[in-house]
N, C-alpha and C positions, 0 to 999 in steps of 0.2 A: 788156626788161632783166631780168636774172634776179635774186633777190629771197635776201637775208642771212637767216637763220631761225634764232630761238633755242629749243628745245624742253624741253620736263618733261612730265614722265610724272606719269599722276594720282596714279601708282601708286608702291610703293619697290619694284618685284620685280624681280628682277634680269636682268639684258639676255637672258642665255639661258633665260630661261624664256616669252618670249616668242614663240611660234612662225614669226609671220612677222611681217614689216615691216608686212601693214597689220592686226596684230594691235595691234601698237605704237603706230598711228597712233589706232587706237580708245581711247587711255586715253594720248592728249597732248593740251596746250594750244601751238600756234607762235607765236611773233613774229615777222614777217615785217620785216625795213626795205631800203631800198634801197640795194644795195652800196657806192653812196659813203656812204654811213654808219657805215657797217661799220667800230668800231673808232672811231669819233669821238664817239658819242655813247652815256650808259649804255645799260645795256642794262636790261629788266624784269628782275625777279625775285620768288624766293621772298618771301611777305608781309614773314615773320620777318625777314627781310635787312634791315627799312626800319623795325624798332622802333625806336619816337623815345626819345631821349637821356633824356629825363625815367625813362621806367619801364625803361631800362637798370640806372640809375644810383641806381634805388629800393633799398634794402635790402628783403627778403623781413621781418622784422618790426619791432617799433618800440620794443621796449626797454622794455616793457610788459606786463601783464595786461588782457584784458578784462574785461566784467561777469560772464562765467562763471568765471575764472581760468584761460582758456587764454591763450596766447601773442599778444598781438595784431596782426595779420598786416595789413600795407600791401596793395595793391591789386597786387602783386609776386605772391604767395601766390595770389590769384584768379585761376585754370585757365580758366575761360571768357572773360576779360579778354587772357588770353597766345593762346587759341584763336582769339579775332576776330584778334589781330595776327599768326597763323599761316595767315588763311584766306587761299586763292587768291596772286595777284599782285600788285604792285606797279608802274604804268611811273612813272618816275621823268623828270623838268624834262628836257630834251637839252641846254639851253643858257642858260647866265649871262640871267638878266632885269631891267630895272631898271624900278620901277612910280614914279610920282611921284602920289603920291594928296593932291590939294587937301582943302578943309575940306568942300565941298559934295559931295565921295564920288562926280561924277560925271565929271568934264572930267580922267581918269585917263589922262596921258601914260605911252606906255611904250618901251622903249631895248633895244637888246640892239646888242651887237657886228658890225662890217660885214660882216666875212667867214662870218659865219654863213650857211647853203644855204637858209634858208626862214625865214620869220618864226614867232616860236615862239606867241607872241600875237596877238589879235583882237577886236575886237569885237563886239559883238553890238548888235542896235537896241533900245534899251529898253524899246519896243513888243509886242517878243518875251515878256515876262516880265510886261508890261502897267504898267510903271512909268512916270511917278510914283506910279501907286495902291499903296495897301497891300498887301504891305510891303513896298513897291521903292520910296520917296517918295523916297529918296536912294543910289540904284544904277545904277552902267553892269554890266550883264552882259558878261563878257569871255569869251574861251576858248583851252583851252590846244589848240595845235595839235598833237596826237600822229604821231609816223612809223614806229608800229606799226602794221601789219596783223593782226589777231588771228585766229589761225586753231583751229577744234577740232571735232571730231567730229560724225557727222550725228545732230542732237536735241540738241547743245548750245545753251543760249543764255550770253551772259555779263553779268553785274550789273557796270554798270560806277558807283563809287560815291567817296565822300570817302572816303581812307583813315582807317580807326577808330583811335578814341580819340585825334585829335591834334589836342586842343585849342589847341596851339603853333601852329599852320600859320595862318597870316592869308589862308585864304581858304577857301571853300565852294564845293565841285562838285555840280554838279545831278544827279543819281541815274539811269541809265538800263540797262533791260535789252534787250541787242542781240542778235538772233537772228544771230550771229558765223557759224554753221554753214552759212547762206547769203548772209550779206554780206560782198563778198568787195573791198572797202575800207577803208578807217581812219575811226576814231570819234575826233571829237576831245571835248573835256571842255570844256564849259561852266561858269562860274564866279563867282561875285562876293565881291569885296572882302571882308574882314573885320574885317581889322585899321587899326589907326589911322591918321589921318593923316603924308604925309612923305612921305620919299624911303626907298626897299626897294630892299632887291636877294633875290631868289630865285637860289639859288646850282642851278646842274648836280646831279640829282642827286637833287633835292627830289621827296618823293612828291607826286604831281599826282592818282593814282587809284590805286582798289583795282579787282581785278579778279576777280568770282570766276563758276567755270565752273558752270553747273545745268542738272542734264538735265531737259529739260522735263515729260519721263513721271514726273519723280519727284514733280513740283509736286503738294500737297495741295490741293484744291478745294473736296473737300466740307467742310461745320465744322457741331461743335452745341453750342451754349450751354445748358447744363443745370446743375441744383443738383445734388451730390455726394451719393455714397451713404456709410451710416454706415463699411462697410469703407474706402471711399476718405478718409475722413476719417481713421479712424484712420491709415491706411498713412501720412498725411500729417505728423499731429500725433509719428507714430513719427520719421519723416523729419527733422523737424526739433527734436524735442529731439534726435538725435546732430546733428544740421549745427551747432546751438550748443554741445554739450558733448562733443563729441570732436574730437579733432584729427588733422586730414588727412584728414575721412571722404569727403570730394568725389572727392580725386582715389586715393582706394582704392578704395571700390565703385561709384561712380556714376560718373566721368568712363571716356568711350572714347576710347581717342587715335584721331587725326583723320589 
């Protein structure tokens, strides 16, 4: 059966500057789902797309002075904080879920609607994770069933991970980098509980993962721990008397847009 494909270019350049179609293909990320899908359930997207409500709805300062007498700036104003919530993808819940999580955090019933095409939920053996022991004494590992195919270029892998900074979300996804560039199946998200007891509903829609593309030749391997030379020092203590006593200096001379 032939396969729905949602595509982003790594890139912003513009469709005719790309010479050929599989010039194009070398600088995309696909979603692949299967056509009765198609149009039924979200689709991934850009990170940005899936900022949570809280740092929407932050104002950029606080009506205040800091210790320096600049302007004192909410977590709104922090470029590398807006950077994580702009990295890579998003896939997003396919479908309504309802968790009913007991006192003892394990015996977690879960519900989703009849007419749904595949169960969106699962379990996992607690074995897996090696619980009861610490710090799984009181967790069932779950996971969330994905019906994206991730597809990207040859020497891609993909970090599939908790979408960042969303300390709102009542659950934790377990961290995985998928060589996506030869596996040529769906990764689902493994999970556990986080939030309190009760009855939940996870609505359609809900970020479940971040998704971000690395090419593997780029990965840094080598590393060296060493004490700082006196110029490094300076450029440093330079550094950061303007980071505290100037304003904007981040996202003027030192940030790159991404």
């Amino acid at each position: 059966m032939a396969e729905t494909r949602i595509s982003f270019g790594f890139h912003d350049a513009p469709r005719a500057a790309r010479a050929t179609d599989a010039a194009a293909q070398a600088s995309r990320i696909e979603f692949l789902c299967d056509p009765a899908l198609a149009g039924r359930i979200p689709p991934p997207d850009r990170a940005i797309r899936f900022a949570p409500e809280w740092f929407r709805r932050l104002p950029r300062e606080m009506g205040m002075t800091d210790a320096n007498g600049l302007p004192g700036l909410t977590v709104k104003a922090c470029l590398p904080v807006t950077d994580s919530l702009s990295l890579g993808f998003v896939i997003p819940l396919p479908f309504d879920v309802m968790l009913q999580v007991p006192e003892d955090r394990v015996h977690i019933a879960m519900g989703w609607a009849e007419d749904v095409p595949f169960a969106p939920l699962e379990q996992h053996h607690p074995g897996q994770i090696g619980a009861p022991e610490p710090p799984f004494e009181a967790t069932m590992p779950l996971k969330f069933i994905n019906p994206w195919r991730i597809k990207v270029p040859d020497g891609y892998s993909v970090l599939f991970t908790q979408p960042m900074n969303r300390p709102d979300l009542p659950f934790a996804c377990f961290s995985g980098l998928v060589d996506c560039d030869r596996f040529e199946t769906t990764v689902n998200m493994p999970f556990v509980w986080t939030g309190p007891p009760g009855q939940h509903v996870l609505s359609a829609g809900t970020p479940i993962a971040q998704l971000i593309p690395i090419r593997r030749d780029a990965l840094l391997k080598d590393h060296l721990a060493r004490q700082s030379s006196e110029a490094e020092r300076e450029r440093e203590a330079a550094a950061r008397q303007r980071k505290y006593h100037e304003e904007s200096t981040y996202s003027r001379e030192w940030r790159v847009k991404k």
